[in-house]
VOFI-342546 format. One record per residue (C-alpha): residue in one letter; x, y, z. Coordinates in steps of 0.05 Angstrom, whole numbers, plus 5000, padded with zeros to 4 digits. Layout:
BEGIN
AXYZ
...
***
This chain:
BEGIN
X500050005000
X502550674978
X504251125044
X502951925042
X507252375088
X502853025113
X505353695141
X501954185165
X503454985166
X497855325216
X495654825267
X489255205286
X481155055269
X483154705204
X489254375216
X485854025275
X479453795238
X485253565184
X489353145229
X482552915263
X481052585194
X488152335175
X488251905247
X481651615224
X484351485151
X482350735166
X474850845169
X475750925085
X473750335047
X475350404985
X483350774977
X489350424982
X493050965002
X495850995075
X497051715102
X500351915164
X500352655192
X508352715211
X509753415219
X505854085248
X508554815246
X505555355294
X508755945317
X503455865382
X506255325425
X499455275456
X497555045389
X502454565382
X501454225452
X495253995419
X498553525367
X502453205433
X496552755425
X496952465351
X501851885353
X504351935285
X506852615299
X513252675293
X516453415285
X513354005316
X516254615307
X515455405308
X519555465242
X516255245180
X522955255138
X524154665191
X518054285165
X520054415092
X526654175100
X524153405119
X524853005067
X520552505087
X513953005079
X511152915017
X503953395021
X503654125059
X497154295080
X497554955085
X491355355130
X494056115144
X490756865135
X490657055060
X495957395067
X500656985071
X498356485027
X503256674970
X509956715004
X507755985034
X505355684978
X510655834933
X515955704981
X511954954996
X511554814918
X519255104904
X521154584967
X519054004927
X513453844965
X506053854935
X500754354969
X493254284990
X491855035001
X486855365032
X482155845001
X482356314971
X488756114940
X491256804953
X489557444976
X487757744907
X488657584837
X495557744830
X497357304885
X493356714853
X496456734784
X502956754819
X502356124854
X498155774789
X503655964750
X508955724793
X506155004801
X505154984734
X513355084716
X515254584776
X509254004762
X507053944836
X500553744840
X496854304878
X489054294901
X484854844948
X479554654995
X472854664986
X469554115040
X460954235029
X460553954954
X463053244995
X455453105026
X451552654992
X445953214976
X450853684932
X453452994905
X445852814879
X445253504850
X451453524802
X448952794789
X441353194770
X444253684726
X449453174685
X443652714672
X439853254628
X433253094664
X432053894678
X432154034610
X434454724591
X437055124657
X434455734662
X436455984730
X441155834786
X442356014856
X448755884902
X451456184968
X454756015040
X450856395099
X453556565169
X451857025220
X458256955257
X459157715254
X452757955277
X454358115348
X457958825345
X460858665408
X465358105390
X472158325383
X476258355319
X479557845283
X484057825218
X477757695172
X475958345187
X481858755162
X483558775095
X491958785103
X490558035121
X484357825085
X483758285023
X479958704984
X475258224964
X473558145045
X468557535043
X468757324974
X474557024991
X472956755060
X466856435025
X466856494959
X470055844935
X465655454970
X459755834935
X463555684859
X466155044865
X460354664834
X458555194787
X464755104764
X465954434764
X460054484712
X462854944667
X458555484695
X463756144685
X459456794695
X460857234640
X457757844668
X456958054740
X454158634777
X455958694849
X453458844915
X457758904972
X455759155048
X460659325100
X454959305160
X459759305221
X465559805213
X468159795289
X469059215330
X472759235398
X480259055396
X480258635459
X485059205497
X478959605512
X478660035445
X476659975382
X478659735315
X476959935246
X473059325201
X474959575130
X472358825100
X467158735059
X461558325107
X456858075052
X457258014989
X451157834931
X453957764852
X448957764802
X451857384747
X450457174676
X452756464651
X452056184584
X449655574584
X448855154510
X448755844483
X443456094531
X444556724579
X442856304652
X441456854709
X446656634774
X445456954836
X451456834880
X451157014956
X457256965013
X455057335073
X458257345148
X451057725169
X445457265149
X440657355213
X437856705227
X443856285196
X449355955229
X453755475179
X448655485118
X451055265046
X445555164996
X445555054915
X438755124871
X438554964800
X431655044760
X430454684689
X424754834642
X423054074652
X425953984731
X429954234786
X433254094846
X435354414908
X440354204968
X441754665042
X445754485104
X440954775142
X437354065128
X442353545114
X438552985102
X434153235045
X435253404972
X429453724936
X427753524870
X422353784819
X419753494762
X414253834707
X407553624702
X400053924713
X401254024784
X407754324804
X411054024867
X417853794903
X420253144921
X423353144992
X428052514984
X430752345057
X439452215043
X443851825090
X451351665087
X450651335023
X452551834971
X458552074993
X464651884940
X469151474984
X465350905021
X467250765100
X465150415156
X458650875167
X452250515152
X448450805096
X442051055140
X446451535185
X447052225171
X454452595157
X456353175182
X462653665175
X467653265194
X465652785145
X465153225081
X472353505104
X474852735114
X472452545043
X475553275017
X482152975043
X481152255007
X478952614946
X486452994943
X490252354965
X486051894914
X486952454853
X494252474867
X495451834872
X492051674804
X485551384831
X480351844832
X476751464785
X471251884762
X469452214837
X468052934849
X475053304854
X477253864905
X478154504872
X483454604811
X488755164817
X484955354745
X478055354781
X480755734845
X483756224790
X477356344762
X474456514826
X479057064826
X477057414764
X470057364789
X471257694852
X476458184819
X470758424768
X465958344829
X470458944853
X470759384797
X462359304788
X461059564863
X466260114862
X463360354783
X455960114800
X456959774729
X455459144698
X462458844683
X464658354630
X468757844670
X475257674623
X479156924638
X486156984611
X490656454603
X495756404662
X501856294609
X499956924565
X500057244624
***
């Protein structure tokens, strides 16, 4: 059995649900691929006390160029601010190691054709997170839309809801400031979770206008002041997609002040002969519609089964986070190692590239109240 050697750079929220998956890498069925998380960089040592408890742990360090120079370590998983998502990446990919990044593969679109460009010219194979498309629901619903049965699309809706930042009293954090998280505030936090699937399907807006709130613009700074919030809180892009040479209306929300939401990703797609229809907010159920005299929706009632690596978990239990992120990770390991096999993929440098025009037009259309064309270039003509 082929063996996979994991590093991590940023042992916080992420890097612990990531090395809570990797020590339960034997609840997978169906991958022949045995991965061990060896090596965790943190400047926090608080942080790294954590990983005292995973056995296979084997370096822990404060100085990432320490966790690069291991030769054994043959994936980075890199989970840092935005802002430092270039310098890292690069210097992961230029190490000879290959890179699961976070989103949103850099802190603008500079930043993101940099590091496309660069694991293009060394041929390290290089994906970005995206965990929600991993549930069996959004799993059913690229299966709808590939089988043709909703006919002609004609409209389709996509976003990721929190209200994380509705309390004005919690105190600041680096999403809020734009010299860690951006310009594009949270399109980036969200956005690629919101795009992946549309995507995936070949669904590049072509047009976009923008509408971008900055709701909360002090928050306390946890010294007993205040703090600027320059970030963009939520964000809706109206977008046009061409679709077998059909404009297709795609509304595209990311918002950190959704009253009423906590965690919610949802994806609707409508057909002039079906639809169908998928939330968090109920993971169990996928919605599907189908045309005739009386118009109605199908509440289908989705266990375990449906997810694209099989484990232990019967079919009639329900997944949650940790699971989607779990079968994120296989997904990575199994296209790397050559046997993906026809399963949903995590997101492409090209399609985490693409988000980045998007959000860089998405820019330019709030700040000239304009509809903007959204151009793609080619990252080696650039």
């Amino acid at each position: 059995m082929k063996k996979v050697n994991i590093g991590i750079i940023g042992g916080g929220l992420m890097g612990k649900e990531a090395a809570s998956s990797f020590a339960r890498w034997f609840a997978i069925n169906d991958l022949p691929v045995q991965v061990e998380l060896t090596a965790v960089c943190d400047v926090n040592q608080e942080v790294l006390s954590w990983y005292r408890n995973v056995p296979s742990v084997k370096l822990l360090t404060t100085d990432y160029k320490e966790l690069l120079a291991d030769e054994e370590i043959d994936v980075v998983y890199v989970a840092l601010p935005h802002h430092l998502h270039k310098q890292y990446y690069l210097e992961v990919l230029t190490a000879g190691k290959d890179l699961l990044a976070e989103k949103p593969f850099g802190v603008d679109l500079e930043a993101a054709l940099a590091i496309k460009n660069q694991a293009d010219r060394l041929g390290r194979f290089v994906r970005c997170s995206s965990e929600m498309p991993f549930l069996p629901g959004p799993q059913r619903v690229v299966k709808e839309v590939e089988s043709g049965r909703l006919g002609q699309v004609i409209e389709i809706k996509a976003g990721f809801l929190h209200s994380s930042d509705l309390d004005p009293d919690k105190p600041i954090n680096w999403k809020r400031q734009v010299s860690f998280c951006g310009e594009i505030g949270v399109m980036g936090d969200l956005g690629m979770h919101v795009l992946h699937i549309p995507l995936r399907l070949g669904w590049k807006p072509e047009r976009i206008y923008a509408q971008l709130q900055k709701i909360i613009t002090q928050r306390p700074d946890g010294k007993g002041g205040m703090a600027e919030c320059d970030t963009w809180n939520n964000a809706t892009l109206n977008t046009e997609v061409k679709i077998a040479d059909n404009l297709v209306p795609m509304t595209l929300e990311m918002k950190r002040m959704a009253p009423g939401e906590t965690n919610t990703w949802y994806i609707e797609i409508l057909g002039t002969e079906g639809g169908v229809k998928y939330s968090t907010k109920d993971i169990k159920t996928l919605w599907t519609f189908k045309r005739s005299n009386e118009q109605w929706w199908q509440r289908t009632d989705l266990g375990f089964k449906g997810m694209p690596f099989t484990t232990i978990t019967g079919a009639i239990f329900e997944p949650g986070f940790p699971d989607c992120f779990m079968q994120m990770l296989a997904a990575y390991i199994a296209e790397r190692a050559g046997l993906l096999n026809g399963r949903f993929g995590c997101v492409t440098p090209e399609e985490a590239l693409n988000s980045h025009y998007i959000f860089d037009a998405a820019l330019r259309s709030f700040n000239n109240q304009t509809l903007e064309k959204i151009t793609y270039f080619k990252t080696e003509t650039v």
